[in-house]
N, C-alpha and C positions, 0 to 999 in steps of 0.2 A: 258782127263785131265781137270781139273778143273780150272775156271776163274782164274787169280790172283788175288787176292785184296789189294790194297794198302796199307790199313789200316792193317794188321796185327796188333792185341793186341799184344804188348812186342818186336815189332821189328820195327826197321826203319834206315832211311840210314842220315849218319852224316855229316854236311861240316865243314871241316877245314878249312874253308879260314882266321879267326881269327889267326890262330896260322902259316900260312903260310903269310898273311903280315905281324906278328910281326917277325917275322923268317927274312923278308927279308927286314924290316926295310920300308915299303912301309905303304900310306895310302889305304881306300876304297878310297878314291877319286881321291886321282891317279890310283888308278887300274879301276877305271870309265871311267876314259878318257885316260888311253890307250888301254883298250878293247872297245871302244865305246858304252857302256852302261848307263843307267844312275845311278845314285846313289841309287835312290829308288831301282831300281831292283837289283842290287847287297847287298843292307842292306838285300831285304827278301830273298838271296839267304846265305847269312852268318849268321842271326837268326837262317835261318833251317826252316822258311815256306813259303818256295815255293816248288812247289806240280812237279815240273817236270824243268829242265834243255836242252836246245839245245846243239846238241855235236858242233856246232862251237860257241856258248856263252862256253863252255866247253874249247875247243879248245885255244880260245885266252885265258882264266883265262891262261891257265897252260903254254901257249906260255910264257906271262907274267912275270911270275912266278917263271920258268924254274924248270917247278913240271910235275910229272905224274896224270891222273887223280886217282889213286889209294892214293896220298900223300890228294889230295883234300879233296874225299871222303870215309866214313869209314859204314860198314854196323853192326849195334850193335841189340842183342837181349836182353833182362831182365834176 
């Protein structure tokens, strides 16, 4: 079986975290300091470039949230 590569031309995996704090009427910066993260690291996780996620930085988004991580994240090709 062949490497993965991340990088796939015309595919990549999308985060909603945009449209689930306007959904639930929440800031990033409240979602900062109740997952204990910082704000930096939650803005490049809601742009959509950061390159990898931990399933308990994962975990608490979606505690949070009161989302599945499937509501989160969305996988799209071209």
């Amino acid at each position: 079986m062949p490497p993965i590569n991340e990088d796939i031309e015309g595919t990549r995996i999308m985060v909603k975290l945009d449209d689930l704090l306007y959904a639930r009427r929440m800031t990033l910066t409240e979602l900062a300091e109740r997952v204990g993260l910082t704000l930096a690291n939650l803005s490049i996780l809601k742009t959509g470039k950061a390159k990898a996620i931990r399933f308990s930085t994962l975990a608490a988004i979606c505690r949070e949230l009161g989302c599945q991580p499937g509501d989160l994240l969305a996988y799209e090709t071209d």
